[in-house]
Backbone as JSON, one array per atom type, in Angstrom:
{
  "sequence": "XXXXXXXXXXXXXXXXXXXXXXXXXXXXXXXXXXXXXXXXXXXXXXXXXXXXXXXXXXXXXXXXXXXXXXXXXXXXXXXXXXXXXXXXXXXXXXXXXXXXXXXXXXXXXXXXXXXXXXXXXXXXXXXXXXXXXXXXXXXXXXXXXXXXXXXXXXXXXXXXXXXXXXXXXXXXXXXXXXXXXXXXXXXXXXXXXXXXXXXXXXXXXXXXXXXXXXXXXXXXXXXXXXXXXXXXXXXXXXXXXXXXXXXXXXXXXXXXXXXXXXXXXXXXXXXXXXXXX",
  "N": [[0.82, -1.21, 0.0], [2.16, 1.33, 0.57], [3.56, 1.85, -1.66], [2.99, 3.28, -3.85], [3.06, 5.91, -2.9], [5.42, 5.97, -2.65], [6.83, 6.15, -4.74], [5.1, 8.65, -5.75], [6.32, 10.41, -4.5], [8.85, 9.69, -5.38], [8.93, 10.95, -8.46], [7.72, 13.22, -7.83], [10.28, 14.6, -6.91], [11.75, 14.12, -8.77], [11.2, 15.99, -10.75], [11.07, 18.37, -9.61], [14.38, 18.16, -9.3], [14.64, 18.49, -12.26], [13.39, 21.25, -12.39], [15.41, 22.85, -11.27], [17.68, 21.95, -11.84], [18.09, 22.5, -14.45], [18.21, 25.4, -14.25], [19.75, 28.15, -15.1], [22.61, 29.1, -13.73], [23.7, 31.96, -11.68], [25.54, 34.25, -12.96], [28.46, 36.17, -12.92], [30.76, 36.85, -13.67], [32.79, 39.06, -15.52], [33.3, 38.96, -18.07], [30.7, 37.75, -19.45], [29.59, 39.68, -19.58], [29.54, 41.18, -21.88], [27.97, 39.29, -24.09], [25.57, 40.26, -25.9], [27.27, 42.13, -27.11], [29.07, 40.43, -28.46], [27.67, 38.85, -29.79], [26.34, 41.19, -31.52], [28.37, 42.1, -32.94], [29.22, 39.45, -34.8], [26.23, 38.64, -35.85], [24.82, 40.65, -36.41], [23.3, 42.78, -39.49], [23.8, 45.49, -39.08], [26.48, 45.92, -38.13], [28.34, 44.7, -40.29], [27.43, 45.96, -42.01], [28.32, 48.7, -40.79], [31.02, 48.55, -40.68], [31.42, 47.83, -43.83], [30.72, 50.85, -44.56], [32.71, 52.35, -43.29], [34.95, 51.38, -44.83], [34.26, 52.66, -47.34], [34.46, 54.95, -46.81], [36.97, 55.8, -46.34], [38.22, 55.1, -48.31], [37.0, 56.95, -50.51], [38.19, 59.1, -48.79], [40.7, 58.63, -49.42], [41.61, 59.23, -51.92], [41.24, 61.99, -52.12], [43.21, 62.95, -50.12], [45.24, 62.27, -51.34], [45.78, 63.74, -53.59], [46.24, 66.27, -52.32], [48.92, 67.52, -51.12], [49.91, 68.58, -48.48], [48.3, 67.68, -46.89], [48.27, 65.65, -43.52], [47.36, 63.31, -41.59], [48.36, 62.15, -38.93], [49.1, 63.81, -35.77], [51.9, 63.13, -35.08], [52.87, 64.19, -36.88], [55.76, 65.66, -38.57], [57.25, 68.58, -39.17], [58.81, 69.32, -43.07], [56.7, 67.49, -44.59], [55.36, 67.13, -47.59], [56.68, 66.05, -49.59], [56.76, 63.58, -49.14], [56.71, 59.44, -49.32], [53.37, 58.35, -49.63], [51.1, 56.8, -47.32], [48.82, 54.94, -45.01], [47.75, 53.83, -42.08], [46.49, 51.86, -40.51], [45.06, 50.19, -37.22], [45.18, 46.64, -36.27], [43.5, 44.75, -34.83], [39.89, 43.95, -34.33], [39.71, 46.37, -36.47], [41.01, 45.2, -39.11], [41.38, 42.82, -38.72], [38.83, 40.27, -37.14], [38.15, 39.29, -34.02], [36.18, 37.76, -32.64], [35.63, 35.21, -32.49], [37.28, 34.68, -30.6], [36.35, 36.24, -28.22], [33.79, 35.03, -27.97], [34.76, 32.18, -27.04], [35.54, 33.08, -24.54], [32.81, 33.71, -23.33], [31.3, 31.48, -23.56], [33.12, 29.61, -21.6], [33.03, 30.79, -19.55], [34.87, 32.81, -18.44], [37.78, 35.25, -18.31], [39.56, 37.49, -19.69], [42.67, 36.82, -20.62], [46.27, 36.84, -21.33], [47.86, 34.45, -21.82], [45.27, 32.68, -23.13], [44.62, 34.47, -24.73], [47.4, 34.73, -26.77], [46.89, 32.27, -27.62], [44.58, 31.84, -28.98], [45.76, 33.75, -31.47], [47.79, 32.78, -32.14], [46.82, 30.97, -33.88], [45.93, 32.27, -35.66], [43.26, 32.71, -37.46], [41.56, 34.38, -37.44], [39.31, 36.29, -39.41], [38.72, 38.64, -41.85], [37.44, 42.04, -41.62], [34.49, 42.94, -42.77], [35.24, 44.68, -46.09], [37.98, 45.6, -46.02], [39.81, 44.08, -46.46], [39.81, 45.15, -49.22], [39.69, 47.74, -49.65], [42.36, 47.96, -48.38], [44.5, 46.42, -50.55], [43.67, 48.41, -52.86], [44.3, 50.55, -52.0], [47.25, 49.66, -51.83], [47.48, 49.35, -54.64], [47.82, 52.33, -55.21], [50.26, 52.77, -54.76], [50.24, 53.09, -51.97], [51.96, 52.71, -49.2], [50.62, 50.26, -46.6], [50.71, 50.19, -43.32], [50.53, 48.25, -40.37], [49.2, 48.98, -37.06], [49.98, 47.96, -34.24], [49.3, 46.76, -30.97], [49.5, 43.83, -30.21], [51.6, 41.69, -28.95], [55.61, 41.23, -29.86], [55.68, 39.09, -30.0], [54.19, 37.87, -31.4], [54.09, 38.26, -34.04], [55.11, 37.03, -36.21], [52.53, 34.83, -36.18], [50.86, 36.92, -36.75], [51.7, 37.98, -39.31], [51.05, 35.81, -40.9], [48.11, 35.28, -40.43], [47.34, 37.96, -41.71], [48.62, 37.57, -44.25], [47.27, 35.51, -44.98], [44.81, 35.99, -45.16], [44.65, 37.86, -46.95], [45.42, 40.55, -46.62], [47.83, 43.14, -47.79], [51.02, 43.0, -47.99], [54.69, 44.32, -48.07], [57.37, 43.44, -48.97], [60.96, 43.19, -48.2], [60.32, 45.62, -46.54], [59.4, 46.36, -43.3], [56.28, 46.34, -42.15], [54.35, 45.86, -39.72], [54.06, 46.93, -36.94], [54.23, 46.03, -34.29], [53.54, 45.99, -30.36], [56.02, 47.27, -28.2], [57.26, 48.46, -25.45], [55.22, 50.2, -24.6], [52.3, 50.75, -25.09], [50.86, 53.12, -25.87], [50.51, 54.48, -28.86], [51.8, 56.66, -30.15], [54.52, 56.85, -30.56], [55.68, 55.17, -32.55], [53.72, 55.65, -34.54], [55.19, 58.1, -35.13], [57.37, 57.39, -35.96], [57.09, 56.2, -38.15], [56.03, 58.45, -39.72], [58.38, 59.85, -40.14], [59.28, 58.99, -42.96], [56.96, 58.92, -44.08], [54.49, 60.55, -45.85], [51.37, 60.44, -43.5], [48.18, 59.43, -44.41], [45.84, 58.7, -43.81], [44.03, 57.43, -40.56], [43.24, 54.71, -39.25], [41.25, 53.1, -36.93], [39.89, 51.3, -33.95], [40.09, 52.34, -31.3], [40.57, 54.83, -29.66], [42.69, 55.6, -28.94], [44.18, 55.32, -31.25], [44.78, 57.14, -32.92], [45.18, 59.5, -31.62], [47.74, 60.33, -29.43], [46.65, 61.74, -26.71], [44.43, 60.63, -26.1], [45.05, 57.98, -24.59], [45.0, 56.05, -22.34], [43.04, 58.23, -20.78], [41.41, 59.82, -18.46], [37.33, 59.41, -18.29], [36.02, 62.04, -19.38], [37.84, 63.38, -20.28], [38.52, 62.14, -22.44], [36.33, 62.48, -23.96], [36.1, 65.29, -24.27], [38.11, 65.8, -25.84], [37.47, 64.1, -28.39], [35.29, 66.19, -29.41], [36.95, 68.61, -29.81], [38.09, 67.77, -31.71], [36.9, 67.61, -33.72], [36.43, 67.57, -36.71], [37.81, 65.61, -37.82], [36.95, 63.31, -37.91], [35.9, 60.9, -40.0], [36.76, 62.19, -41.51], [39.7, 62.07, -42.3], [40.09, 60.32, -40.0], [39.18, 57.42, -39.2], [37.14, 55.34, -38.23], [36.21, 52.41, -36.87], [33.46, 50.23, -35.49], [33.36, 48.73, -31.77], [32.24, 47.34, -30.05], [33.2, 45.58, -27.67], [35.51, 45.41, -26.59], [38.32, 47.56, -25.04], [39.53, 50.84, -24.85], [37.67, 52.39, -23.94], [35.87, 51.39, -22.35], [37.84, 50.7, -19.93], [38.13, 53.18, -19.22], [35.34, 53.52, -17.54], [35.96, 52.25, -14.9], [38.17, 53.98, -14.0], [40.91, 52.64, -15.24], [41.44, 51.1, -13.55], [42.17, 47.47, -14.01], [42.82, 45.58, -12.33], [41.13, 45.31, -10.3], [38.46, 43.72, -8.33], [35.84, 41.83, -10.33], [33.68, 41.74, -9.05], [33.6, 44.69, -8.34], [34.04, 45.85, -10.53], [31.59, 45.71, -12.02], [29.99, 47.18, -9.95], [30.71, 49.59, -10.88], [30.16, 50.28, -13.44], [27.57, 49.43, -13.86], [27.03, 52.21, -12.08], [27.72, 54.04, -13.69], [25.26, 53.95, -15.61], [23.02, 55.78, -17.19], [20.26, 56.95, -16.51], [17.68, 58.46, -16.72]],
  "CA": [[0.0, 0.0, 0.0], [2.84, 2.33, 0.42], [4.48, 1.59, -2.9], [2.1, 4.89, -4.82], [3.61, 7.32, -2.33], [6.81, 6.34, -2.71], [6.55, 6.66, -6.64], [4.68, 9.81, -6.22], [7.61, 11.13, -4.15], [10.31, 9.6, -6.3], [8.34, 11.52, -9.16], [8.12, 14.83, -7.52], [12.06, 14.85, -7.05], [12.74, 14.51, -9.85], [10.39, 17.41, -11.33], [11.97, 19.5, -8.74], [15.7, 18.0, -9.72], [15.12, 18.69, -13.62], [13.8, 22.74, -12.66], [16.46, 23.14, -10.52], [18.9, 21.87, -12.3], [17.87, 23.04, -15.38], [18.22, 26.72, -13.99], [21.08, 28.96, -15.27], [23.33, 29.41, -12.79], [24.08, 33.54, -12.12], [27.18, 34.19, -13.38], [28.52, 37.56, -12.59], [32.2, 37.38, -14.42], [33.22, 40.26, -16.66], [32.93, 38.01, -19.7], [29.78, 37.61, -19.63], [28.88, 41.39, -20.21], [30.54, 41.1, -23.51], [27.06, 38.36, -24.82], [25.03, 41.38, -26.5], [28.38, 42.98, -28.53], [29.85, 39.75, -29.56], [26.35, 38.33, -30.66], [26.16, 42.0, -32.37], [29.83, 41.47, -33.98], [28.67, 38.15, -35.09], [25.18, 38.24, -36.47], [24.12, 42.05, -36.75], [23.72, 43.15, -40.21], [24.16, 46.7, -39.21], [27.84, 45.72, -37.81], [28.74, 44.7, -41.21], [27.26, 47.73, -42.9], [28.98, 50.17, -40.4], [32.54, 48.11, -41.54], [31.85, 48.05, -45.41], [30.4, 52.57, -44.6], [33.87, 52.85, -43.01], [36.08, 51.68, -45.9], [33.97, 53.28, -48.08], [34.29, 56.57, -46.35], [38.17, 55.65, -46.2], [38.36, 55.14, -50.24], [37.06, 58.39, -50.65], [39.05, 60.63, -48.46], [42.24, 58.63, -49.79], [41.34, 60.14, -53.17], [41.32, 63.29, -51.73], [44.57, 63.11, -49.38], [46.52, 61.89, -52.38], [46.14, 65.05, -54.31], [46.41, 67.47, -51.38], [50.47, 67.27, -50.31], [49.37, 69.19, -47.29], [47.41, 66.61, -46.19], [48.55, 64.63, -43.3], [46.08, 62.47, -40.5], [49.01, 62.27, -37.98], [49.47, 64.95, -35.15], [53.44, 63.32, -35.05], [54.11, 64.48, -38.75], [56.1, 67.09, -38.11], [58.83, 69.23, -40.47], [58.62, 69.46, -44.38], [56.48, 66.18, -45.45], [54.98, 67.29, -48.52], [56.67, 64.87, -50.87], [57.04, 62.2, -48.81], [55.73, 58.95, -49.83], [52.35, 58.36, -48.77], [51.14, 55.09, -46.17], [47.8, 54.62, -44.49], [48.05, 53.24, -40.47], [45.73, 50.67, -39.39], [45.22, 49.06, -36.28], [44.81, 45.27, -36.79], [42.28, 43.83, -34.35], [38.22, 44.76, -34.64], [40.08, 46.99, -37.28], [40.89, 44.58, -40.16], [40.57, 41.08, -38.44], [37.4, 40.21, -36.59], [38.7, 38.2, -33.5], [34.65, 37.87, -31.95], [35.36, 33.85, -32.02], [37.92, 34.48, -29.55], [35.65, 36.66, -26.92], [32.82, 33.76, -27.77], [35.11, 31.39, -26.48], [35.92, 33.23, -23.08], [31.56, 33.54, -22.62], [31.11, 29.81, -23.18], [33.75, 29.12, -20.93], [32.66, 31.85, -18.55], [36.18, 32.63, -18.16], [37.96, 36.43, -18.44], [40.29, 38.02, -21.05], [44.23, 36.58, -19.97], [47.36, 37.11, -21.62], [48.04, 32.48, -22.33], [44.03, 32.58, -24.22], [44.48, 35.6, -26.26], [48.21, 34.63, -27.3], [46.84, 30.74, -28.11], [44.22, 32.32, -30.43], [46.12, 34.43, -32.11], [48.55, 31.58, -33.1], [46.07, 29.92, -34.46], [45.88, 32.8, -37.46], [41.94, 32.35, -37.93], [40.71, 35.35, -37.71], [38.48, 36.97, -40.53], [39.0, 39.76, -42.47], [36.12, 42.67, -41.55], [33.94, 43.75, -44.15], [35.36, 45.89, -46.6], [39.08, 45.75, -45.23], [40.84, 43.9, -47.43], [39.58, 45.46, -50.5], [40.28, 49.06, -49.16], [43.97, 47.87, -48.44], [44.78, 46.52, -51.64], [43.05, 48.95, -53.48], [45.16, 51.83, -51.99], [48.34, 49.59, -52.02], [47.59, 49.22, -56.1], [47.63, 53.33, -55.81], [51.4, 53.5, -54.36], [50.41, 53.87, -50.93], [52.45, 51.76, -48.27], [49.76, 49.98, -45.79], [51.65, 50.02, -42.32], [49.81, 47.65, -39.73], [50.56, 49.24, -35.98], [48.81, 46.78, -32.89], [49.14, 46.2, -29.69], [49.65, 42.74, -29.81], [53.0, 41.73, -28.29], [56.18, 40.75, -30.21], [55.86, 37.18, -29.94], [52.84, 37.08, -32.29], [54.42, 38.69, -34.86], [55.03, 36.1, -37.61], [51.72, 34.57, -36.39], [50.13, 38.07, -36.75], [51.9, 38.08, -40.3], [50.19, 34.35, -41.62], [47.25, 35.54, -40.29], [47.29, 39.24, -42.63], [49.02, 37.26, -45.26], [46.32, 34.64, -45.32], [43.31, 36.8, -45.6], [44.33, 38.62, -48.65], [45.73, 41.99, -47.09], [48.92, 43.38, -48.84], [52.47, 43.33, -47.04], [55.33, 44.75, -48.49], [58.78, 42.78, -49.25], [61.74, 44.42, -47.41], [60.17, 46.37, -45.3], [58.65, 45.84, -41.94], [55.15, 46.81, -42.25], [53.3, 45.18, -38.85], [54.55, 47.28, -35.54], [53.71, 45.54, -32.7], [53.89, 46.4, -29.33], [57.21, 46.83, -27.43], [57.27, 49.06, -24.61], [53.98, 50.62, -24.19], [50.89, 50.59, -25.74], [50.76, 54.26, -26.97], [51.0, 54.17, -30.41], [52.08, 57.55, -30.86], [56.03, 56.75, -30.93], [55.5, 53.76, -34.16], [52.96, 56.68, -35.5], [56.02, 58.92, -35.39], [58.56, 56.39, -36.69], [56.42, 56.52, -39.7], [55.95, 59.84, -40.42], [59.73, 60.53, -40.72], [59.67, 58.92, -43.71], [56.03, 59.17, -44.91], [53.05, 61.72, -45.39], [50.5, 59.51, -43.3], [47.02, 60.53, -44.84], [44.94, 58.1, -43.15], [44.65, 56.85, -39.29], [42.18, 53.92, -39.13], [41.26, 52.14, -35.74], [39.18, 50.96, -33.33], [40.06, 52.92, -30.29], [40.86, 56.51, -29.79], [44.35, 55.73, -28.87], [44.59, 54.62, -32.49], [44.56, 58.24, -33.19], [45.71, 60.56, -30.69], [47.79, 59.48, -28.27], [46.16, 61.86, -25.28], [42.93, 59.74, -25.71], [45.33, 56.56, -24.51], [44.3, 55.82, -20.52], [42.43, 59.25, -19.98], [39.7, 59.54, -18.18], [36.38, 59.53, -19.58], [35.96, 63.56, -19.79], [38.74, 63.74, -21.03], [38.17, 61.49, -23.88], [34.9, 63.15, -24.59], [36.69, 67.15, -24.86], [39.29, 65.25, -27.39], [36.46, 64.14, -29.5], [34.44, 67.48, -29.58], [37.71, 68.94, -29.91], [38.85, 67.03, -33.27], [35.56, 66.99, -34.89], [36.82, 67.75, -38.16], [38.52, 64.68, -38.08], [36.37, 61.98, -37.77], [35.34, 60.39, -40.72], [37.8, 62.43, -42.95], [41.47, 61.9, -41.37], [40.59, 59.4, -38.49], [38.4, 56.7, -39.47], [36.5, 54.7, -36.9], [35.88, 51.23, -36.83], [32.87, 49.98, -34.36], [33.77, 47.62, -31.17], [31.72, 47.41, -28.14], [33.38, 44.18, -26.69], [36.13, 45.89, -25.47], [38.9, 48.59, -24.95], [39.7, 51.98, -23.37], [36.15, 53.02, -23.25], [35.59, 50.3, -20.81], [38.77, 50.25, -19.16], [37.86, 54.72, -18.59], [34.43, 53.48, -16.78], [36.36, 52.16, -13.57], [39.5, 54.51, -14.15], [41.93, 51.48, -15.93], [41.6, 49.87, -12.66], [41.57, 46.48, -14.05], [43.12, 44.93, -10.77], [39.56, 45.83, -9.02], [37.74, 43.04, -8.6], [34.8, 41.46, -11.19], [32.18, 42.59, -8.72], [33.91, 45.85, -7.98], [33.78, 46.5, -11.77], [30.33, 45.67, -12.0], [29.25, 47.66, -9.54], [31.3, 50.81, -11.05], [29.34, 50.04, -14.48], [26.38, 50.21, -13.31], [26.66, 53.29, -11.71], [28.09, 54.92, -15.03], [24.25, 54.16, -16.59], [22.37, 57.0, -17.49], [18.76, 56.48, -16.64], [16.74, 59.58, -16.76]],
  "C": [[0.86, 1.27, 0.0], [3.93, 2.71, -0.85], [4.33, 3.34, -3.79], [2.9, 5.68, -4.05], [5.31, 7.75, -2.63], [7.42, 6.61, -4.15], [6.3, 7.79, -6.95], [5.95, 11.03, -5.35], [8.65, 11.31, -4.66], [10.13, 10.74, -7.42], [8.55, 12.85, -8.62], [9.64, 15.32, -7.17], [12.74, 15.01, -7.99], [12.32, 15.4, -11.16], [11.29, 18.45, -10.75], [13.67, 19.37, -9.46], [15.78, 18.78, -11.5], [14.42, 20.02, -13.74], [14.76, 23.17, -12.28], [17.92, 23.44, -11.46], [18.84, 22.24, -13.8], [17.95, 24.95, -15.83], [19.28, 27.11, -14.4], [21.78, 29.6, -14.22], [23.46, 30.89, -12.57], [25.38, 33.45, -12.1], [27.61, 35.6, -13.73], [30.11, 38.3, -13.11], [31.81, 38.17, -15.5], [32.86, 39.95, -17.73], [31.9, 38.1, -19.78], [28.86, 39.15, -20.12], [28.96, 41.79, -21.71], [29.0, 40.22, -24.8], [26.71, 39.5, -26.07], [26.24, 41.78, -27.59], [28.9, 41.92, -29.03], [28.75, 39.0, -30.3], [25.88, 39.61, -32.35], [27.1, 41.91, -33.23], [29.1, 40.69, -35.06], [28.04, 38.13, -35.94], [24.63, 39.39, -36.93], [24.35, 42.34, -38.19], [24.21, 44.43, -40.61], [25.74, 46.89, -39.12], [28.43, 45.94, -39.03], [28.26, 46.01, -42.45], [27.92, 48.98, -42.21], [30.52, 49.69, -40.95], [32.78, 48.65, -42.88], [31.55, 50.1, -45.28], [31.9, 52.59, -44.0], [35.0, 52.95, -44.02], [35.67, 52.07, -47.08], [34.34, 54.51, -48.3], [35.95, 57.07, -46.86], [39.04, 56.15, -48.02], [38.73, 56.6, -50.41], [37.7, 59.52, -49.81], [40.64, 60.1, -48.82], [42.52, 59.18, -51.08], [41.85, 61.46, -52.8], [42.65, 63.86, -51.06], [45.58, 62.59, -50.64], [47.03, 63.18, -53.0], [46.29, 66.59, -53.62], [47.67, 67.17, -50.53], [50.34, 67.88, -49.15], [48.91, 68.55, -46.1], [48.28, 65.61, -45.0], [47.29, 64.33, -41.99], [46.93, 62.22, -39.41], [49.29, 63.59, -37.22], [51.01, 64.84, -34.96], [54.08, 63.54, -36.21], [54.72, 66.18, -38.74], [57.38, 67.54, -39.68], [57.9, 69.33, -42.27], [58.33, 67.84, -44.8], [56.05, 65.87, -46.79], [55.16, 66.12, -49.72], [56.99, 63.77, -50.34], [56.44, 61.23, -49.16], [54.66, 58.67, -49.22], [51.65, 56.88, -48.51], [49.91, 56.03, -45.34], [48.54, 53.77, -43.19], [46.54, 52.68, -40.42], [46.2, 50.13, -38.41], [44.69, 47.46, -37.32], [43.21, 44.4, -36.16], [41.02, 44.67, -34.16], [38.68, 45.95, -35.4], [40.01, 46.42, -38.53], [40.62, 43.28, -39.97], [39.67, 41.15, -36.88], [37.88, 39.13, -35.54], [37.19, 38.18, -32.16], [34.43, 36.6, -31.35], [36.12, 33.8, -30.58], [37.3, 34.97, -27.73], [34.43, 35.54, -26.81], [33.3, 32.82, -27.13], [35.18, 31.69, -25.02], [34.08, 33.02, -22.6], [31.0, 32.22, -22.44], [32.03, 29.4, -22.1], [33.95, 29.66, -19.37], [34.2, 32.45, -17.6], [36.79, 34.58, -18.84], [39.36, 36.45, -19.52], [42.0, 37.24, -20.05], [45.19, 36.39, -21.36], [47.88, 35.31, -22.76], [46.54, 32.68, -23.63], [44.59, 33.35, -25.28], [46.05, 35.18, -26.99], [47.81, 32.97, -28.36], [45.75, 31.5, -29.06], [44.65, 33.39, -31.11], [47.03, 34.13, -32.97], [48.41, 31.07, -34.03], [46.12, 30.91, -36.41], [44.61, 32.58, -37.75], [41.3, 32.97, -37.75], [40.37, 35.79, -38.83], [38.68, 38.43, -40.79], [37.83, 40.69, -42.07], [35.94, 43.58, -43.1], [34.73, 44.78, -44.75], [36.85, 46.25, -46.27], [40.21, 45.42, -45.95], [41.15, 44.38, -49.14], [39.95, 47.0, -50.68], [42.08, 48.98, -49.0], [44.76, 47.9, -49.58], [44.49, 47.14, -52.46], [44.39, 50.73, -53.19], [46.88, 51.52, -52.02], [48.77, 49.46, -53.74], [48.1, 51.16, -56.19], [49.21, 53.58, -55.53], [51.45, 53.77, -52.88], [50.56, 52.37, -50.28], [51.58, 51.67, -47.1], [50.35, 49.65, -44.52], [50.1, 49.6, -41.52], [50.43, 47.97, -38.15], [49.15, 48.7, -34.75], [49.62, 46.97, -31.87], [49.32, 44.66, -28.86], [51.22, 42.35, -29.65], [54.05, 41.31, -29.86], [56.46, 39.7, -30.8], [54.79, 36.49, -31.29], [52.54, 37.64, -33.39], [54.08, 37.3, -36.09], [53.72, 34.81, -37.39], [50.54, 35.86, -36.99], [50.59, 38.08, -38.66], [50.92, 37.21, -41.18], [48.72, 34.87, -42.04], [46.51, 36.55, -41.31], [47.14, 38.43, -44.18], [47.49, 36.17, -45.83], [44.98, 35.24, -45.73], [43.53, 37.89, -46.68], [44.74, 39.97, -48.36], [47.61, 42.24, -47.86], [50.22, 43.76, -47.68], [53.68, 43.6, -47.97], [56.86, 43.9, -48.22], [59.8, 43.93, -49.06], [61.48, 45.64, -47.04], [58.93, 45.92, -44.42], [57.36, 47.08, -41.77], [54.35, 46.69, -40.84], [54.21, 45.63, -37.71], [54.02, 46.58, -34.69], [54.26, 46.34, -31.31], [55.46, 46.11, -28.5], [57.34, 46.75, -25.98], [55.93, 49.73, -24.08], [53.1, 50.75, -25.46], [50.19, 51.67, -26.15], [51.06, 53.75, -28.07], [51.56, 55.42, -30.82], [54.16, 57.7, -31.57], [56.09, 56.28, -32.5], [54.81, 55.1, -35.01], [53.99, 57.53, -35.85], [57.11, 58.49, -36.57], [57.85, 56.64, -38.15], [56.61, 57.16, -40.26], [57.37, 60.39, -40.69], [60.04, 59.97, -41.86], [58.67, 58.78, -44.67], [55.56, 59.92, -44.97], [52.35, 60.18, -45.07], [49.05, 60.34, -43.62], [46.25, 59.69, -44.38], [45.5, 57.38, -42.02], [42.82, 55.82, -39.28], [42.29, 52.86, -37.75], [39.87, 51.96, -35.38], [38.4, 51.75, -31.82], [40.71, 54.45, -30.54], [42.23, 56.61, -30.07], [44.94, 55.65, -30.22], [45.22, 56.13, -33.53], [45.11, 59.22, -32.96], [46.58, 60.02, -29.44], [47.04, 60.31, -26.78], [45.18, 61.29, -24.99], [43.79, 58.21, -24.95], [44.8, 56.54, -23.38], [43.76, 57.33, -20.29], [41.31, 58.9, -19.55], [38.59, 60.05, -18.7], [35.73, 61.35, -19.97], [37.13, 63.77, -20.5], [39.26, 63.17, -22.76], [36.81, 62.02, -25.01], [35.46, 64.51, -25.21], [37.55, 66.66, -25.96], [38.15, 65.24, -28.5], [36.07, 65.0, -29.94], [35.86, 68.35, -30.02], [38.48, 69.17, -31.47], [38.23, 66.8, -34.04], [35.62, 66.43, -36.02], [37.76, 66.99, -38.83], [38.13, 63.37, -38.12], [35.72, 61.76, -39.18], [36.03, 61.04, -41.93], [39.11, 62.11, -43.08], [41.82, 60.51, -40.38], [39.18, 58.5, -38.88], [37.77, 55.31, -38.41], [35.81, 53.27, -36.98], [35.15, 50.35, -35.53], [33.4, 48.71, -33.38], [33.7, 47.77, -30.04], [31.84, 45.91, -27.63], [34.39, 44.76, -25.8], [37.35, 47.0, -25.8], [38.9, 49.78, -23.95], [38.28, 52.52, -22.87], [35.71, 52.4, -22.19], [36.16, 50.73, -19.92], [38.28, 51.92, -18.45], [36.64, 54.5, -17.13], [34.72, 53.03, -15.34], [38.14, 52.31, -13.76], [40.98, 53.4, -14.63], [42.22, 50.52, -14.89], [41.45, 48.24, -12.81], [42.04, 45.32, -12.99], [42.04, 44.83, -10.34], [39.0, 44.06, -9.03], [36.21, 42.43, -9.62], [33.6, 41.99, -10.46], [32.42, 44.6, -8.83], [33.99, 46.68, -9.54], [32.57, 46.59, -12.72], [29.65, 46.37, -11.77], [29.35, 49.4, -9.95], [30.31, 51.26, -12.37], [28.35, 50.34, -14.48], [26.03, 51.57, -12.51], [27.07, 54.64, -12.52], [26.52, 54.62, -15.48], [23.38, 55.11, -16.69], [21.11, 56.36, -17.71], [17.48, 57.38, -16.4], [17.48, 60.79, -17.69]]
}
């Protein structure tokens, strides 16, 4: 007679066991803030229309900077550059290759940005070209103009960083060292300089501000805002902007580059940057 109860008990356990456990855990790491922009990366078709409107925009003001010797898009071009030859600056990453699989991997794995991950995919060379990137390169390296590649990514991941370029179709130049990487710091304005002593640079294409200016590198976020408003007359003719809300200084400004702080402690800083009235 007690057999039904104990059936209808076993039964209700394991209703309870398969909502329970069927629940999504809360999961409150950094990574995870990232779902929304790398899903937008990813799948958005506006993403890929603000890419291909960027090297569109790019085309046309390299037209324009070709025939104006005057012209340069660097604030370190200093002295008589007029006839120098003329070279375009890209950054490389969420610039010309799309590395979105690599932040997908840290949210499946619920796991944060480190130094070992990002060097092991970057080895790998399997990043994607972004819309409109490689056709803008070669297109201005057919006109004479030397395509200098200046990142952030260390030393070490150089001649994977090369494969990687080489493999997706952009244009590298035989005896000479086109792909700066990072040495010493993570300004770019030194490498931007190095350049300009021996080019006119008429285009600065990135991701992040720093890509650009170096006082936008770690400022804080007013102070990144007066730069902008500042340089108006440079956006979209001189300094070309390539979208990328997964990550960078805009982040890193919202809890002052503190990225020591803790995952809650940068959470809670986030949230109190949102503007809600």
């Amino acid at each position: 007679m007690k057999q039904p109860k104990i059936w209808s008990l076993f039964l209700i356990s394991l209703v309870l066991w398969g909502i329970l456990g069927c629940t999504p855990a809360k999961k409150d790491d950094k990574s995870n803030d990232m779902l929304n922009a790398v899903l937008w990366v990813q799948r958005a078709a506006e993403y890929k229309a603000l890419s291909l409107q960027a090297y569109n925009v790019a085309e046309k003001m390299l037209q324009q900077a070709l025939k104006d010797k005057n012209w340069t898009a660097a604030s370190e071009q200093q002295g008589s550059f007029q006839n120098l030859p003329p070279a375009i600056i890209l950054d490389i990453d969420e610039t010309v290759l799309n590395n979105s699989p690599y932040q997908g991997q840290l949210i499946r794995k619920n796991a944060s940005f480190s130094s070992e991950s990002w060097s092991a995919w970057c080895n790998k060379a399997r990043a994607r070209a972004l819309p409109g990137a490689v056709a803008f390169c070669n297109k201005a390296h057919d006109r004479g103009v030397t395509v200098f590649y200046v990142t952030n990514r260390k030393e070490s991941l150089k001649e994977a960083t090369r494969k990687n370029l080489r493999e997706q179709g952009f244009p590298l130049e035989p005896g000479l060292e086109t792909i700066l990487l990072r040495k010493d710091t993570s300004d770019k304005g030194e490498r931007r300089a190095a350049i300009a002593r021996k080019f006119r640079i008429l285009l600065l294409l990135g991701d992040n501000a720093g890509d650009f200016f170096s006082p936008f590198t770690r400022a804080p976020q007013a102070k990144r805002d007066s730069l902008v408003t500042a340089y108006a007359s440079n956006w979209g003719t001189k300094w070309i902007v390539l979208p990328n809300p997964m990550y960078g200084d805009w982040e890193g400004a919202l809890y002052n580059y503190r990225y020591d702080l803790p995952k809650e402690e940068k959470q809670r800083l986030k949230l109190s940057k949102l503007i809600v009235d």
